[in-house]
C-alpha positions as CSV (number, residue, x, y, z in Angstrom):
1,X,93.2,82.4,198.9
2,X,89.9,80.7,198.1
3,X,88.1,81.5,195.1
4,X,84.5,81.8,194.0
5,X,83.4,78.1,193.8
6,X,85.1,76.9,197.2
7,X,83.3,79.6,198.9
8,X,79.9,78.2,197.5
9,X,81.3,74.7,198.6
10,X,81.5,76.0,201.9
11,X,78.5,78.0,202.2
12,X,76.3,74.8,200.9
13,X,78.1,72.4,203.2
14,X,77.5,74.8,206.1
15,X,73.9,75.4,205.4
16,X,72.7,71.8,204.5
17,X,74.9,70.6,208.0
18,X,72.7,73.0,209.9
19,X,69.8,71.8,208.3
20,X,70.6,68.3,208.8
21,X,71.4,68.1,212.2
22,X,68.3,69.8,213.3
23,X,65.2,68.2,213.5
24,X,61.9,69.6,214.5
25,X,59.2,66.9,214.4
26,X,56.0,67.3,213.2
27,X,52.8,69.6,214.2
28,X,49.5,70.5,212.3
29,X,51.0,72.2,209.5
30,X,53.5,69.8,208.3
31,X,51.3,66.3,209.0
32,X,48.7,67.5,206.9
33,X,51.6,67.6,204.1
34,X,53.1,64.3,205.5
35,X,49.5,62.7,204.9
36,X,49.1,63.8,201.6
37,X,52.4,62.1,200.9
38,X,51.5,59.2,202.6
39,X,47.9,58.6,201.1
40,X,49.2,59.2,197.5
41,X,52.3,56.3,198.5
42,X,51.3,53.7,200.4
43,X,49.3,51.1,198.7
44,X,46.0,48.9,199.7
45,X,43.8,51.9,200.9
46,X,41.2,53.3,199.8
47,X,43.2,57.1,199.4
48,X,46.1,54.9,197.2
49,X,47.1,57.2,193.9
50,X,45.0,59.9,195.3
51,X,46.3,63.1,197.6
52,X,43.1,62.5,200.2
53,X,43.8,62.3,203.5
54,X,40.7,60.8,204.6
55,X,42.2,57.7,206.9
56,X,44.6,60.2,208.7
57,X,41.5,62.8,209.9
58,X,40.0,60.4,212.2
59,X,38.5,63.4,214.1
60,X,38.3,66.6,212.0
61,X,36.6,68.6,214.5
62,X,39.9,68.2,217.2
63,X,42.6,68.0,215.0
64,X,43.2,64.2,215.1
65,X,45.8,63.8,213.3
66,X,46.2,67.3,211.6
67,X,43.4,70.3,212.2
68,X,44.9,71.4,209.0
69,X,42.5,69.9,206.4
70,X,40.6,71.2,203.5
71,X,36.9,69.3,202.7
72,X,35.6,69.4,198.8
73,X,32.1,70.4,199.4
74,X,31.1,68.4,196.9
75,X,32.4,65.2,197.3
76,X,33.3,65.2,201.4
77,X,37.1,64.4,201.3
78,X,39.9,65.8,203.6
79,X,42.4,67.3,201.8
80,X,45.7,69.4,202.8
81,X,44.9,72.8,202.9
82,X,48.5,73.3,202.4
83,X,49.7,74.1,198.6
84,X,50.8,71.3,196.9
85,X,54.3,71.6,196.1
86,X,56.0,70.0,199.3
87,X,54.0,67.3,199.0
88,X,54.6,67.0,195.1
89,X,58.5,66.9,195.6
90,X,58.0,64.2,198.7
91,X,55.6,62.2,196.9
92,X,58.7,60.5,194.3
93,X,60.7,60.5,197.1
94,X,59.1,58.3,199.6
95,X,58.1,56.0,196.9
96,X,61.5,54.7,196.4
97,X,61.5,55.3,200.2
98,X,59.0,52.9,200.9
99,X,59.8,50.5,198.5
100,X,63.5,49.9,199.2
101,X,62.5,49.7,203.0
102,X,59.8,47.3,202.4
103,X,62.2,45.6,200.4
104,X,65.1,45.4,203.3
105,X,62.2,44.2,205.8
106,X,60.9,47.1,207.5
107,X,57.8,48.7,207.7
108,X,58.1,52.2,206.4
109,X,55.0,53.8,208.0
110,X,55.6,52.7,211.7
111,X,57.7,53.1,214.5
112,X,61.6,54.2,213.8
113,X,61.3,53.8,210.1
114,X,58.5,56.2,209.9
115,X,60.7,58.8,211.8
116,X,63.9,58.1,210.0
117,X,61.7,59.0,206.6
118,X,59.7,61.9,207.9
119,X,63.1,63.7,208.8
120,X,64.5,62.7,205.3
121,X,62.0,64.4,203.6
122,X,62.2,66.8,205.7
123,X,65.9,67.5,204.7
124,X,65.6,66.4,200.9
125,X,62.2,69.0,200.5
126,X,62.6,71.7,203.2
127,X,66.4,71.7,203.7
128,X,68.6,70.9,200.5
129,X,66.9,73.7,198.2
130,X,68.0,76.2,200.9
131,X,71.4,74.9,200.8
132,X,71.5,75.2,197.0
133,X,70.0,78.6,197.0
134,X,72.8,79.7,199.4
135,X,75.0,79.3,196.0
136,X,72.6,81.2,194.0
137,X,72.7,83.9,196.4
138,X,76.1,84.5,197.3
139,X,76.7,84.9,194.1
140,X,74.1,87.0,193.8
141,X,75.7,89.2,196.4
142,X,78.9,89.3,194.2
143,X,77.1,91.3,192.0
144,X,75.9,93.9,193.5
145,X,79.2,94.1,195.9
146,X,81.8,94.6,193.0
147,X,82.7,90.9,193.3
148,X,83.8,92.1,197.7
149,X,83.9,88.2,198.6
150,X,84.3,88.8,202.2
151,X,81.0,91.3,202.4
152,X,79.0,88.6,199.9
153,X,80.0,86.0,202.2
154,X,79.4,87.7,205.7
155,X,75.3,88.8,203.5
156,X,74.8,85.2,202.7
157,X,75.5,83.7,206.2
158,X,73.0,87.0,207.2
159,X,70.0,85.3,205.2
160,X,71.0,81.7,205.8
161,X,71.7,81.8,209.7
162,X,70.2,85.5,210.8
163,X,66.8,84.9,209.6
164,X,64.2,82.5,209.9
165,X,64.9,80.6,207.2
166,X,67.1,78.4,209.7
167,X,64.2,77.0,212.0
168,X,61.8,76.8,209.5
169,X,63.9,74.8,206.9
170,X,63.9,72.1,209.7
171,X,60.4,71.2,209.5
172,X,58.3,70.4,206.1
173,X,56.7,73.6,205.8
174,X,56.6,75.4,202.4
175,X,57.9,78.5,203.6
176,X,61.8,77.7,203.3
177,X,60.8,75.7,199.8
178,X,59.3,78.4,198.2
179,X,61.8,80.6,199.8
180,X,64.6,78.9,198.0
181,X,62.6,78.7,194.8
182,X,62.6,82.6,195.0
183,X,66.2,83.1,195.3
184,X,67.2,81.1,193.0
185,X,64.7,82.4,190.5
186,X,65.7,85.9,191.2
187,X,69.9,85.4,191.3
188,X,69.3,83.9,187.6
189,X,66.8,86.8,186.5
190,X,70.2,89.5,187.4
191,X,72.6,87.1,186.7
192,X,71.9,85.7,183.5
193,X,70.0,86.9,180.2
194,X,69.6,84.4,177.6
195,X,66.5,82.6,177.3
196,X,67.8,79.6,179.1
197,X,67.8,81.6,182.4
198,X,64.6,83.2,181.3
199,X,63.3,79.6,181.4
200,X,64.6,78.6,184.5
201,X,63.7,81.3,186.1
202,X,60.5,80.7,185.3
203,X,60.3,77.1,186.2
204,X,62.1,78.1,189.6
205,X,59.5,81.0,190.4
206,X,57.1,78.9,189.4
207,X,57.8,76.1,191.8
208,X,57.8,79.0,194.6
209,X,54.2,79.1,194.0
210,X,53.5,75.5,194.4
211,X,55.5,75.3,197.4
212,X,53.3,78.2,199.3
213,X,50.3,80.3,197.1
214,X,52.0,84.2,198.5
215,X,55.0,83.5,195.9
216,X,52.4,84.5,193.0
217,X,54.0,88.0,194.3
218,X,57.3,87.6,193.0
219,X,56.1,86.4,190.1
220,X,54.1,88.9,189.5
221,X,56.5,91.7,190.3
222,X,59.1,89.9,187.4
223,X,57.1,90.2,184.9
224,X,56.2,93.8,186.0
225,X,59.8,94.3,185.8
226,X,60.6,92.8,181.9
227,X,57.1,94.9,181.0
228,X,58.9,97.9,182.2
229,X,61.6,97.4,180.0
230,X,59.3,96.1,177.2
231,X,61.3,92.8,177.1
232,X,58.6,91.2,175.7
233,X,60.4,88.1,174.5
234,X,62.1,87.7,177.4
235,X,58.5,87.5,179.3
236,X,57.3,84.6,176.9
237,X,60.8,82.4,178.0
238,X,59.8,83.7,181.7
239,X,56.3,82.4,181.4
240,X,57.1,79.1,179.3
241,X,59.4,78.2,182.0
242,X,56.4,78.4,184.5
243,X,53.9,76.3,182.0
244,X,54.8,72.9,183.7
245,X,54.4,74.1,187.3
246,X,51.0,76.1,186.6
247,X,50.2,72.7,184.7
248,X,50.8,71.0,187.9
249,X,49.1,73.7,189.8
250,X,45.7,73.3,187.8
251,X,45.6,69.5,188.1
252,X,46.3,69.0,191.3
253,X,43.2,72.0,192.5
254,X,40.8,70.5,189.8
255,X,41.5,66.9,191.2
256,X,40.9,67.7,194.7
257,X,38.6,71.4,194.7
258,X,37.0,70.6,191.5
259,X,38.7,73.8,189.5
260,X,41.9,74.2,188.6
261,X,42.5,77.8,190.4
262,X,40.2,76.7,193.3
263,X,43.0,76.9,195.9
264,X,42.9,74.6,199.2
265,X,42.4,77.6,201.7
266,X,38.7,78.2,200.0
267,X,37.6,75.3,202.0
268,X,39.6,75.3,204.8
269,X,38.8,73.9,208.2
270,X,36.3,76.0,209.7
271,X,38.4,77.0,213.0
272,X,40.6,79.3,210.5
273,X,38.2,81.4,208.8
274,X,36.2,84.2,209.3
275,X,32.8,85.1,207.8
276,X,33.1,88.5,207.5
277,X,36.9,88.5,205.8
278,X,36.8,88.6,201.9
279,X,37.2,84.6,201.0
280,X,37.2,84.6,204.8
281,X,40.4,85.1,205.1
282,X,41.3,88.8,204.3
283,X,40.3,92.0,206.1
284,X,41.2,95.5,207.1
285,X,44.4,96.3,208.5
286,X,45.2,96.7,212.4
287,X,47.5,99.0,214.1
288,X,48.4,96.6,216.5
289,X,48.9,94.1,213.7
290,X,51.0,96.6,212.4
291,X,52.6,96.6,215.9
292,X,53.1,93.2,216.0
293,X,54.4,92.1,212.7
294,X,57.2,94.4,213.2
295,X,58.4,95.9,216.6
296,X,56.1,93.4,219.1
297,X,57.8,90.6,220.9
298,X,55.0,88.5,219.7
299,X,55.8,88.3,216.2
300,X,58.2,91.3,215.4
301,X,60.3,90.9,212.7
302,X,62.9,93.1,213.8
303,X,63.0,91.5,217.2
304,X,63.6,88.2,216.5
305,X,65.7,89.5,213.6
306,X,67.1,92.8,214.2
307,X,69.9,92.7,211.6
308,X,67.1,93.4,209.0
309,X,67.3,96.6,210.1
310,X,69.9,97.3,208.4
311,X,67.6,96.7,205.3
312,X,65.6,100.3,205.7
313,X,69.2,101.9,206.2
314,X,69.7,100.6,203.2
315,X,66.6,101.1,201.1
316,X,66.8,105.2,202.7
317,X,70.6,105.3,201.4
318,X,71.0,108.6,199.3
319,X,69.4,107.9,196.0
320,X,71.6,110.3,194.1
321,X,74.8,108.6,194.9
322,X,73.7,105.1,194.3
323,X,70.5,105.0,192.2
324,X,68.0,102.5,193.0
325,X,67.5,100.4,189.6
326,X,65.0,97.1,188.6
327,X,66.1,95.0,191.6
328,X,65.9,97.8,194.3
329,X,62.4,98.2,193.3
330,X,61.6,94.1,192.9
331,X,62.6,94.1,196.7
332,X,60.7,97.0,197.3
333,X,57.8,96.0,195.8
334,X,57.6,92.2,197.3
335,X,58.4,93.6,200.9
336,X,55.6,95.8,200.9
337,X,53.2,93.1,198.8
338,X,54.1,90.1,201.4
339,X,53.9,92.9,204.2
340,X,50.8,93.9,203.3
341,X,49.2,90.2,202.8
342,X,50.2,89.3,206.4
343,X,48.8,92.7,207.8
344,X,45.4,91.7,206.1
345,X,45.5,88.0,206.8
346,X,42.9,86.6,209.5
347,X,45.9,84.2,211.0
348,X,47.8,87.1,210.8
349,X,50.2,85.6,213.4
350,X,50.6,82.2,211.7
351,X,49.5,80.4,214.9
352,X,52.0,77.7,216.3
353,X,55.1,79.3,215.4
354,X,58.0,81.5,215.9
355,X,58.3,84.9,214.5
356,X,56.5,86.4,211.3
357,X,56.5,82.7,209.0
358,X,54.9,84.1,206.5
359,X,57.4,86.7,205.7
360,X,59.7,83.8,204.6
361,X,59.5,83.6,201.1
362,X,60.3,87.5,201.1
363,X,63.6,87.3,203.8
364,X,65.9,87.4,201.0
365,X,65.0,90.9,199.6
366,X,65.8,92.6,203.0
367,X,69.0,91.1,202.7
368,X,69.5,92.4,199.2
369,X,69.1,95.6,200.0
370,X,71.6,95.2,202.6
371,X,74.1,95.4,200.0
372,X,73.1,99.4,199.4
373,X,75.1,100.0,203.2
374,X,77.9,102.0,203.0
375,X,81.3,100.0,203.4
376,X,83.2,101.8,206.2
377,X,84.2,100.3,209.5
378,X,80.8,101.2,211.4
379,X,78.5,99.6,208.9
380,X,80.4,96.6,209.2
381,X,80.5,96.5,212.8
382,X,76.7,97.1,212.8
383,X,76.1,94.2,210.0
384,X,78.3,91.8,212.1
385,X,77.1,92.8,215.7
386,X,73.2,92.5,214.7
387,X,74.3,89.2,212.6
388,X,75.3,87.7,216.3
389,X,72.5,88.4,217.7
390,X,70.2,87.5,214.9
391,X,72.1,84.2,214.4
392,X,72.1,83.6,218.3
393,X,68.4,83.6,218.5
394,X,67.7,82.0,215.6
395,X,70.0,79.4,216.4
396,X,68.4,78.9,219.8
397,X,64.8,78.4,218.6
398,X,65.7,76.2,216.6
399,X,67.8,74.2,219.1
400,X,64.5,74.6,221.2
401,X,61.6,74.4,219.0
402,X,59.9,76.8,216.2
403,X,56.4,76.0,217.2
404,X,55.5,78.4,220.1
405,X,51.7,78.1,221.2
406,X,50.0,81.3,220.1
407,X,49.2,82.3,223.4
408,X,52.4,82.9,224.4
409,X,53.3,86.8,224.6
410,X,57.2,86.3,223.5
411,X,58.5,83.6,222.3
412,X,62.2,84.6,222.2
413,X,61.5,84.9,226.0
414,X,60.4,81.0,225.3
415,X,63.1,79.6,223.8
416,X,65.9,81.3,225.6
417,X,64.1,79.9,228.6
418,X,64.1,76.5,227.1
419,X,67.6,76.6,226.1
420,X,69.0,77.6,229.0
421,X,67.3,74.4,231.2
422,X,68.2,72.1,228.5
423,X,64.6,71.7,226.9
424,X,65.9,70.9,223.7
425,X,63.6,68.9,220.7
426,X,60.9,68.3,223.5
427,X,58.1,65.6,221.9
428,X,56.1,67.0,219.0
429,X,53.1,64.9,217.7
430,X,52.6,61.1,216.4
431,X,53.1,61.2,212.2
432,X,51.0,59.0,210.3
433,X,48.5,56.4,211.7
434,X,51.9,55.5,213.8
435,X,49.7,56.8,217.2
436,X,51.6,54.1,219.5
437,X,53.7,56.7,222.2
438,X,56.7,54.1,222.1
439,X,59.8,55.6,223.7
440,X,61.7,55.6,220.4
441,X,58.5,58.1,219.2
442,X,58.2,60.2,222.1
443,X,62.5,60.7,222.4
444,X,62.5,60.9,218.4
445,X,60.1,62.9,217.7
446,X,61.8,65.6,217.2
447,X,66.0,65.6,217.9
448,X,69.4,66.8,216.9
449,X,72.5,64.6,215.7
450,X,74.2,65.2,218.8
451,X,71.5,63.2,220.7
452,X,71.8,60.4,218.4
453,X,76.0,61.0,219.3
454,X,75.0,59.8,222.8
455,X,75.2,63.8,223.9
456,X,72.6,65.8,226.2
457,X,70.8,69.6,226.4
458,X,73.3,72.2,225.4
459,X,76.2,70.0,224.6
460,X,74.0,68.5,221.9
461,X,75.3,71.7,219.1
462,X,78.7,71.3,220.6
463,X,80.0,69.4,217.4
464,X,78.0,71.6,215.2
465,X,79.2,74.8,216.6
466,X,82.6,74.0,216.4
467,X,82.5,72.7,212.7
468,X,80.2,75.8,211.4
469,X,82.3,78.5,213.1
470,X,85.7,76.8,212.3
471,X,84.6,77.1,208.3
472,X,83.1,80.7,208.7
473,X,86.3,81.6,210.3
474,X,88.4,79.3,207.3
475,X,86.3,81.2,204.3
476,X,86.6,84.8,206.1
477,X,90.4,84.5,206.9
478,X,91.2,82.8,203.1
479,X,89.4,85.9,201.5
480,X,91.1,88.0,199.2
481,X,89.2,91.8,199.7
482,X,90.3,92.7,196.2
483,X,87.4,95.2,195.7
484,X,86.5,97.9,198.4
485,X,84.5,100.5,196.4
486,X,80.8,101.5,197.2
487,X,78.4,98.5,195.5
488,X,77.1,98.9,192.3
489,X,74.0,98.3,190.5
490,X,74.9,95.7,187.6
């Protein structure tokens, strides 16, 4: 039988393979974070040590390279109006990058080079903390199971391969980053007291912020929680933990907005706001936003997801028989805080994209509350029948492509479409001042490992479909069940 610590081999192995053999190019959102890395990087120009991206934005007003730019007022340079931590992670990264290439003879910032290191940092920023949070949260799941291996195991692979956290950790967006942040900081907060954890937590939540500005939720809703209990100490460890990311937060708004909690969207390309929105950005909530964050096959998150349903069976289980306690209401409160920030957001629908994105960093508390279901046989055929079908479609927009135009009424309709003529990794967008449409570019742009195995359309996942179900199937069948009681609240 395999014990705890093989299981969290396997579930980060499975999860960083996923991640790794997908790649999904480049759009608006994640060039304006590959510039900032860039600028900062690459030396002899004028944006050298700095995060403007002045030389990419060679036409601001259609988007050439990225429409997703930021302009000080004050002193007239493009920034990211992305937050910062993505491209504070890559920037370390492609310096020895760039360096050891340069060094080897090629030139890092065109042609295959520049593709080979935008899907690395890809995988090293977007992808690896999602395979290390898997850990975090299957053990996480232990906890509130009774230590039920199987039913921890089958919750994980729900959050990892049910939810959007699969296509979106294949592209740099901050989404999947901050969502890893999160569940690490939150398995430590349960699963570990002393200060150390404390500080760590801190530090993790922290970096959640960094990585996309929403994440201020969570940590908000922490500290709520150790003010509750009047753990006041415990709240000093929490908040020293966050003093090097806030550091980093202030310093890198008052170098580019000229105040340190001046954040990029204040300034944000033009096309995105909306004058009569407070900070044009935020105004009164829609029923048919409402509508469509939820039910709509637009951007309903329990139609391209439908085994978070099983999150409000959950949450409605009789309270008397299993009494909610601190984390029930943390996921409470940071569902209906990141639910109510989308409803109220002007780009409600997060433009080019599949499915509710900005709901992301807040996945992982649905599945929590998963762990409230009762244990018998229909439960479990429920969990892994809406798992399928979850996994299926998120596995097939990712095959495809997470960036759906937002004109398009369903997506899922999209991608299925896609998938089933063989449209797989179609070409994205030129990265960089790399604008040359070489073939390598245009047939690299975006791809999967199997192309690079010489394979076509479907039979691309072939090798990665038999590897990830043959270790599900290993872990699940080497279980030992030892526990089988109702979960508990630890």
């Amino acid at each position: 039988m395999l014990n705890r610590y093989q299981h969290e081999i396997i579930l980060f192995c499975l999860t960083f393979f996923a991640v790794a053999w997908f790649y999904n190019g480049a759009n608006w959102n994640h060039i304006s974070r590959f510039d900032a890395i860039f600028a900062f990087v690459e030396p002899g120009t004028p944006d050298t040590g700095t995060f403007r991206i002045d030389r990419f934005i060679t036409d601001p007003v259609e988007g050439v390279n990225t429409g997703d730019w930021s302009q000080n007022p004050r002193t007239k340079h493009y920034y990211s109006n992305k937050a910062p931590g993505p491209a504070l992670l890559g920037i370390p990264l492609y310096y020895v990058m760039y360096h050891v290439e340069r060094m080897c003879g090629f030139d890092p910032a065109h042609g295959v080079s520049l593709l080979i290191n935008a899907y690395l940092l890809s995988l090293l920023i977007a992808g690896l903390p999602v395979a290390m949070a898997a850990v975090f949260f299957y053990r996480l799941m232990l906890a509130r199971t009774s230590q039920d291996s199987i039913r921890a195991f089958l919750l994980t692979l729900v959050l990892v391969f049910g939810t959007l956290l699969l296509p979106y950790s294949t592209q740099l967006w901050g989404h999947g980053t901050a969502a890893a942040f999160i569940i690490m900081a939150v398995a430590l907060f349960y699963l570990r007291r002393n200060p150390a954890a404390l500080f760590c937590t801190g530090m993790l939540a922290g970096w959640a912020v960094l990585c996309e500005y929403s994440a201020v939720f969570v940590v908000a809703t922490l500290l709520a929680v150790l003010a509750y209990q009047r753990r006041w100490r415990s709240a000093l460890w929490l908040c020293g933990g966050g003093l090097l990311p806030l550091v980093l937060f202030a310093i890198y708004h008052k170098i580019c907005f000229d105040s340190c909690f001046t954040v990029a969207n204040f300034y944000n390309n033009p096309v995105f706001t909306n004058p009569d929105a407070v900070a044009e950005l935020f105004g009164r909530i829609k029923p048919e936003v409402i509508f469509g964050l939820t039910l709509s096959s637009y951007r309903g998150l329990f139609i391209c997801m439908p085994v978070l349903g099983l999150a409000v069976v959950g949450m409605m289980r009789n309270h008397k028989r299993l009494p909610p306690d601190s984390l029930y209401w943390l996921c409470v409160a940071n569902i209906t805080l990141f639910m109510l920030m989308n409803l109220t957001f002007n780009g409600w629908h997060g433009g080019t994209s599949f499915g509710p994105r900005y709901q992301i960093p807040a996945l992982c508390f649905y599945v929590i509350l998963m762990t409230r279901l009762p244990l018998g046989a229909l439960a479990t055929r429920w969990l892994v029948v809406l798992l399928i079908i979850s996994a299926t479609n998120m596995i097939v927009a990712t095959a495809v492509t997470p960036m759906i135009p937002p004109y398009v009424p369903n997506p899922l309709k999209v991608v299925y479409l896609g998938f089933s003529k063989d449209l797989l990794t179609p070409y994205i967008l030129p990265i960089g001042m790399d604008m040359s449409e070489t073939a390598a570019a245009v047939k690299y742009s975006a791809f999967n490992l199997g192309e690079l195995m010489g394979l076509r359309g479907r039979a691309t996942l072939l090798p990665w479909l038999v590897i990830t179900a043959a270790g599900i199937w290993w872990a699940i069948t080497k279980s030992d069940r030892t526990n089988s009681t109702d979960p508990t609240n630890p």
